[in-house]
N, C-alpha and C positions, 0 to 999 in steps of 0.2 A: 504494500500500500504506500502510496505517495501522500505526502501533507502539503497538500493544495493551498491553504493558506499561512503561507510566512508570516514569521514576526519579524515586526520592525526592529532595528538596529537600535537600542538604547541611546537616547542620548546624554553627554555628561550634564546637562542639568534638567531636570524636569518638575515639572507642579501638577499635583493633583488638583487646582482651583480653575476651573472653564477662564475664569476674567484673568489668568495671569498670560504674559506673552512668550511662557515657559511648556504652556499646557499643549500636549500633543494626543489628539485623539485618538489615532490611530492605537499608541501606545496602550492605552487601558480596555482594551478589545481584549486583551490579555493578562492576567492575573501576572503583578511585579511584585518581587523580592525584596526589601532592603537588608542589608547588614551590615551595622557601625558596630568598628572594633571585633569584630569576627560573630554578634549578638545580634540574628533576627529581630528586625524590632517590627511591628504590626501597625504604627500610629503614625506614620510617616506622611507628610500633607506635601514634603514638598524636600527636594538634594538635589545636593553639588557635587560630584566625584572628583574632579581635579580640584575644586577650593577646599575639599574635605569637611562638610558639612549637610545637616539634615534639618528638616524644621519639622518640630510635632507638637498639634495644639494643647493651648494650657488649659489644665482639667474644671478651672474654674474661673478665672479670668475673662473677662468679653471685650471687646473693642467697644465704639459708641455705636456701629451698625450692630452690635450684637454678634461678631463671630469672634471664635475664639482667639487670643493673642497667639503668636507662635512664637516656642521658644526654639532656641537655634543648639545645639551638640553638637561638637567638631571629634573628629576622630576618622579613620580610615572605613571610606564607606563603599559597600558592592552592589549595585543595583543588577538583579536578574531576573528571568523568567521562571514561574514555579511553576 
């Protein structure tokens, strides 16, 4: 069997937000991986692989629109396909 539909190429920065100019649709057709510091993390809104950072919302914090603040982790980070 062949797999007719390829996944797109990662790119090194991406955002899960539609309003950012980071955000690639294509990409989440596909269930992605993050891992900072070698740690699966599951909360990942938005990374950087060459700046070495990840942004994941804060649990209780809101902006004045009401979405959550992001806070930023730096560490060595692997974005894959799971």
């Amino acid at each position: 069997m062949t797999d007719t539909t390829s996944k797109p190429t990662l790119p090194d920065h991406l955002s899960g937000n539609p309003r950012s100019p980071h955000y690639i649709e294509a990409c989440f057709e596909h269930k992605i991986g993050i891992k900072l510091n070698g740690k699966e993390r599951f909360d990942v809104e938005e990374y950087c692989i060459s700046e070495g950072w990840v942004k994941i919302p804060s649990p209780k914090a809101l902006d004045r629109r009401g979405q959550p603040i992001l806070i930023t982790l730096k560490g060595t980070v692997e974005a894959f396909y799971s």
